[in-house]
N, C-alpha and C positions, 0 to 999 in steps of 0.2 A: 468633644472634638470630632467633627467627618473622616469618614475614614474614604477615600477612593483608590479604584482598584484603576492600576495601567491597562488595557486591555490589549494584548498582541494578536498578531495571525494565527488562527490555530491550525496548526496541518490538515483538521478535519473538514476543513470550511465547504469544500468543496469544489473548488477556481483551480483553472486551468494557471500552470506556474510560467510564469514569464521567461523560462528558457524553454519550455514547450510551445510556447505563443512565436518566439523568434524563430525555433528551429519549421513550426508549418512555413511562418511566413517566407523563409528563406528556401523551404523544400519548391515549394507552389513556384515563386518566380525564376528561381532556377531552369525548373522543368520547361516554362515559360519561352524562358532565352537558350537554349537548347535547340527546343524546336523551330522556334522562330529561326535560328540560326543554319539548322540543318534546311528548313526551305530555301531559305537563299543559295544555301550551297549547292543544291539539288536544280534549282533554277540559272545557276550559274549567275548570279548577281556581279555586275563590278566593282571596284571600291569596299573590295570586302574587307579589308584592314579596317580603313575608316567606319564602315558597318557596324563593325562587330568592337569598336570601341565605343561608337554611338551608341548599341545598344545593350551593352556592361552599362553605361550614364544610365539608360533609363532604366533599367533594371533596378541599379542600387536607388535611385528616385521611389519606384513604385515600392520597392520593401520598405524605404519611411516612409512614404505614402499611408501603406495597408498598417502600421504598427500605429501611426494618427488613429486611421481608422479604428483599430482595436481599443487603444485609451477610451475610445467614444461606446464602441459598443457593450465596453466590458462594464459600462454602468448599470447596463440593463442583464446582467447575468441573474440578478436574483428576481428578474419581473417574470413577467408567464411569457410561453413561447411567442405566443402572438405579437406581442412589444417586439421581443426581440427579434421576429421576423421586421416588422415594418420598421425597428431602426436599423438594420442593415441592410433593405430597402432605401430609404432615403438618404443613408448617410453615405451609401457605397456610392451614388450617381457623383455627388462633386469630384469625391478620392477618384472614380475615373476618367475626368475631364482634366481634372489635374495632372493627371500622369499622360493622360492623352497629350493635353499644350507643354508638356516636359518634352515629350516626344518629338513632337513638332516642330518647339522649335530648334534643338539638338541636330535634326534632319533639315532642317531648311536649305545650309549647301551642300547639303548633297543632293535633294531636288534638282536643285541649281542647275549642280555637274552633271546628272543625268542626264537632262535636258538637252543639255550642249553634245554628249556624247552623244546621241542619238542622232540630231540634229546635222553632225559629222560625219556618222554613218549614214546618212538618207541622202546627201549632200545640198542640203538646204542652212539656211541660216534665222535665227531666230531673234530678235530683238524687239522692244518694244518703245513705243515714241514717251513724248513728256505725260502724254494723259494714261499711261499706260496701257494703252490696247499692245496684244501681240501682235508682231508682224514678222509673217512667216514668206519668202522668199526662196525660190527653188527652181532653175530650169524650168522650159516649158518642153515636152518629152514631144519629140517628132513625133507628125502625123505617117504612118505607113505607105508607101504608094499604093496604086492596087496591084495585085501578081506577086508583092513580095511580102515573105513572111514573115510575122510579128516578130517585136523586137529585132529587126535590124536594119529600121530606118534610122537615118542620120539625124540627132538631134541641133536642134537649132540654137543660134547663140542669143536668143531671149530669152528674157527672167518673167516668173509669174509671182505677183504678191498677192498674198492674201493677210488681210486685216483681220483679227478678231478682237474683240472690245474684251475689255478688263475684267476679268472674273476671277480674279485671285481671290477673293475677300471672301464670295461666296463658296469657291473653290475649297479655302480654310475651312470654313464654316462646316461645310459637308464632310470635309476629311477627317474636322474634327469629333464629331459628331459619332462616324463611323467607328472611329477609332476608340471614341470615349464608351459605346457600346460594347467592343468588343471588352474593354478593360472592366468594364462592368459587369459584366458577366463572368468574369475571372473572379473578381471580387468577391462578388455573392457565391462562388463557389469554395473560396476561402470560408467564409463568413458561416457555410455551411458545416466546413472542417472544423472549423473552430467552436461549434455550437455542441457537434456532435463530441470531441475531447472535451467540451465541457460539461454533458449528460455522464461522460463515463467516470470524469472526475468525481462527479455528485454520486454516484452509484457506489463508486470504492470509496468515498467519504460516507455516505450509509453502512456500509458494509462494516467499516472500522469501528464505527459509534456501535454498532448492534455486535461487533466482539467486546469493544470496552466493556458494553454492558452485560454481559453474560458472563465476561470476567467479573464484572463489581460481584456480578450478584452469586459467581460461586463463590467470589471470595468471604462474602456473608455468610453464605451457606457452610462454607469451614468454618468460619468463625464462630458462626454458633453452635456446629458440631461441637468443635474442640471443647468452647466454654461448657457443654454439659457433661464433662469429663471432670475439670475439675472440682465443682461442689461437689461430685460425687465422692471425687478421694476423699476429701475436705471433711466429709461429714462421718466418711470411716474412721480415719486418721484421729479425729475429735473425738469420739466414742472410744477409740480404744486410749489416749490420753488420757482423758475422766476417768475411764476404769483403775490404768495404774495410779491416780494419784488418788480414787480413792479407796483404793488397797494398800496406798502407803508407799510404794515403789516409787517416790520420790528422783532417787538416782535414773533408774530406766527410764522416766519420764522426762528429766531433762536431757539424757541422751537422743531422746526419741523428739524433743523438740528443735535438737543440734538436728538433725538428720531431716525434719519435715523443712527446717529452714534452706537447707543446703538441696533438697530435692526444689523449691520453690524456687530457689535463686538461677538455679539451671534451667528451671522451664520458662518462666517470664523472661527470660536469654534470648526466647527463640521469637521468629515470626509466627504469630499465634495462624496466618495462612499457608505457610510457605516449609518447605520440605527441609530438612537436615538429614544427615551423615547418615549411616546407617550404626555408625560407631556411638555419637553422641546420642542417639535412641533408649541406643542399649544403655550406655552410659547413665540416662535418665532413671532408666527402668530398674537400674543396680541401684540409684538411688532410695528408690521409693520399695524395694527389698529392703534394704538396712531400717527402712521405718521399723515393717512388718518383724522385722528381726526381733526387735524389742519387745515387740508381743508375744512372737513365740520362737525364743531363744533355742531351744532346744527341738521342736520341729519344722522347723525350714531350713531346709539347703538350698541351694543354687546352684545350677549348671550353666555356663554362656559357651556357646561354641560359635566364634566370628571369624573365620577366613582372613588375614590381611585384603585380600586383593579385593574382597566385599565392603570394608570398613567405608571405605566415601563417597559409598553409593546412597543414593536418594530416595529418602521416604518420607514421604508425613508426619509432620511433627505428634508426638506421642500416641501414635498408632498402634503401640503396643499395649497402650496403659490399661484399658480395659480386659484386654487378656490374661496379662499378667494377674492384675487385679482379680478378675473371675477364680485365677491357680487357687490365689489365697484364700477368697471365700468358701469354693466349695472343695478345695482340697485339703489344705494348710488347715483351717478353722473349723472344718468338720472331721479333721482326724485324732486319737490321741495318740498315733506314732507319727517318725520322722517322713515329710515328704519333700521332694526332691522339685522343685520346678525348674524348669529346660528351654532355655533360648537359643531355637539355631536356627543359622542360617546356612543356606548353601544356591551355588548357583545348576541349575536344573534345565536345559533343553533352552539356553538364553533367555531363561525367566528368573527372576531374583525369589526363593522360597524361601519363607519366615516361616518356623512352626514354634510355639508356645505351647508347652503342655507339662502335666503333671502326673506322679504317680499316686495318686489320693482315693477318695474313694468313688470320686467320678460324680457323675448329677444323682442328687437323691432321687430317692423312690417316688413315683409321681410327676417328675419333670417331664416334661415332653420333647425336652431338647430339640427346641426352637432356640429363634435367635430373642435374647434376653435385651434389656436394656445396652448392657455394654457392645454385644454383637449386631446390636443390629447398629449400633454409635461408627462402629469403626468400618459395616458393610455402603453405611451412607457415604461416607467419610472418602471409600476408595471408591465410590461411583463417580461421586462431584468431582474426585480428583483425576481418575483413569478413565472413566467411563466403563465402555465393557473389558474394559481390556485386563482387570483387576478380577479375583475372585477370593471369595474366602471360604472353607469347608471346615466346620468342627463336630468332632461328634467323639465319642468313645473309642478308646482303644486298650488292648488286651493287659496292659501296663496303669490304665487313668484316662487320662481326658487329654486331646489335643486340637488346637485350632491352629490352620494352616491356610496363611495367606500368600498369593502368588500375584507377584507385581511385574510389571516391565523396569529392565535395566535401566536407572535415570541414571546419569552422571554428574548433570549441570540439573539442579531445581530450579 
């Protein structure tokens, strides 16, 4: 049977979002009819009611206009720049001819009334015959006599007309032309904005993919931390089983098989990436004590010392285990008296300190007290997770051995 996957939008894609696309195109023609609007004002236009209603009309035109435009050009977002320059190029001349003859003809009476008002104030009159020429008629302004000075000779009661032939058509053509120019170039300055919000889109859709990715891959990076933690117990825990059963301790070996189960069922609990409690840590780590218990009943103690107010603060999932673990080998395992291993926490200068240590006989003779397998397990572990911001110190002290790690306050993992 085929198996097919639905494919959705993925936030990463990198496209400019469609309410960013309405709020430019809505920013741009605003600013548009603003100014447009303050020239008239400034010029003292008349008919400015009618104006500024006619040009609200073209306005909201030209915004479906330019959002046409977008559907067309937003096909070419994923071509090379070049495409996308030359169809915003090509496709912006019609969208400005269109908004131009919007314009046009929206404005036609009010041509009209211009016309006539002017015509009013000049005191001439304007009309035009059946073939359409203009014919403009107006006083014939008195000749001066000689001796008296301009303007205040007596004008006469004859009219002058003058004919001009029909040039509306051309008239249109040019105005539209002009007109369709100017909106054009508005256009391709959109077309510009829009290009440019769509590089920064692409940029923070890179940016996100190369976090995903450095999240996958620290999360790998713990995962495979953690995983060599466990066959390590695994392989402890199993030797010293074999021993008791075959020394016959029967009983301790199944208690100590109740106890490896119950430390198991608690760890596979967790996100084998992801940080837990600092209570449930410990919690673990009391766990995988009650193993050890059974091995040696009679030398190992245990101290926890946890704060309430510390308990649900955030750490890395078994981040202690190889600590602990170390107590026991070279403290617990190498002594034949009682040793005491010590979990505490406290909080220090707004740093979370964890120290794990023991009263035992400390690193044999010969160690170089370097970091061991386990240490250097849990120094990786807080790099991939804190970076610098984590450190750990172990080394001998006047009591045994103690490792102390200092982490930043999490709250929320």
């Amino acid at each position: 049977m085929a198996l097919t996957a639905e494919r959705t939008p993925s936030p990463e894609t990198g496209n400019v979002s469609i309410r960013t696309v309405l709020v430019s195109i809505v920013c741009v023609w605003s600013a548009y009819f603003l100014l447009i609007s303050a020239r008239g004002w400034l010029i003292g236009l008349d008919f400015e009611f009618d104006l500024v209603s006619r040009r609200v009309a073209v306005t909201v035109a030209a915004m479906g206009v330019t959002f046409i435009l977008w559907l067309i050009i937003r096909l070419f977002d994923n071509r090379s720049s070049a495409l996308q320059i030359c169809g915003a190029l090509i496709f912006a001349l019609p969208a400005a001819l269109l908004i131009a003859q919007s314009q046009q003809w929206l404005f036609a009476s009010i041509q009209e009334r211009y016309e006539a008002k002017i015509a009013q104030d000049r005191g001439i009159s304007l009309r035009r015959d059946d073939n359409g020429n203009l014919i403009i008629e107006g006083p014939v302004p008195a000749e001066p006599k000689i001796g008296e000075p301009l303007g205040t000779a007596t004008p006469d009661n004859n009219t002058a007309q003058v004919v001009l032939p029909d040039g509306r058509e051309m008239d249109r053509w040019l105005q539209l032309i002009e007109m369709g120019l100017d909106r054009y170039f508005l256009l391709l300055a959109w077309a510009a904005l829009y290009f440019a919000l769509l590089a920064g889109a692409r940029v923070q859709a890179a940016e996100r993919r190369g976090e995903r990715f450095r999240s996958a891959a620290k999360a790998a990076e713990l995962r495979s931390l953690r995983y060599q933690v466990n066959p390590h117990f695994l392989f402890n825990t199993l030797n010293s089983l074999s021993a008791l059963v075959m020394t016959g301790k029967e009983d301790r070996a199944e208690e100590m098989i109740q106890s490896i189960s119950r430390f198991y069922r608690h760890s596979l609990a967790d996100d084998s990436t992801g940080d837990v409690s600092l209570e449930d840590e410990i919690d673990l780590q009391e766990h995988y004590l009650e193993i050890e218990a059974v091995r040696f009943p009679k030398r190992l103690k245990t101290r926890v010392d946890l704060p309430d107010e510390l308990a649900q603060l955030k750490v890395p999932g078994m981040i202690l285990q190889p600590l602990v673990e170390n107590s026991v080998k070279y403290g617990v395992s190498a002594s034949n008296r009682p040793v005491t291993i010590s979990i505490v926490a406290r909080e220090e200068g707004g740093w979370l300190v964890l120290r794990v240590g023991d009263n035992g006989p400390g690193l044999p003779s010969g160690h170089t007290g370097g970091f061991g397998i386990g240490l250097a397990n849990v120094r990786d572990r807080l790099e991939a997770r804190f970076g610098r911001e984590a450190s750990i110190n172990s080394g001998q002290t006047p009591d045994g051995y103690e490792t102390e790690l200092k982490l930043p306050m999490v709250k929320h993992g």
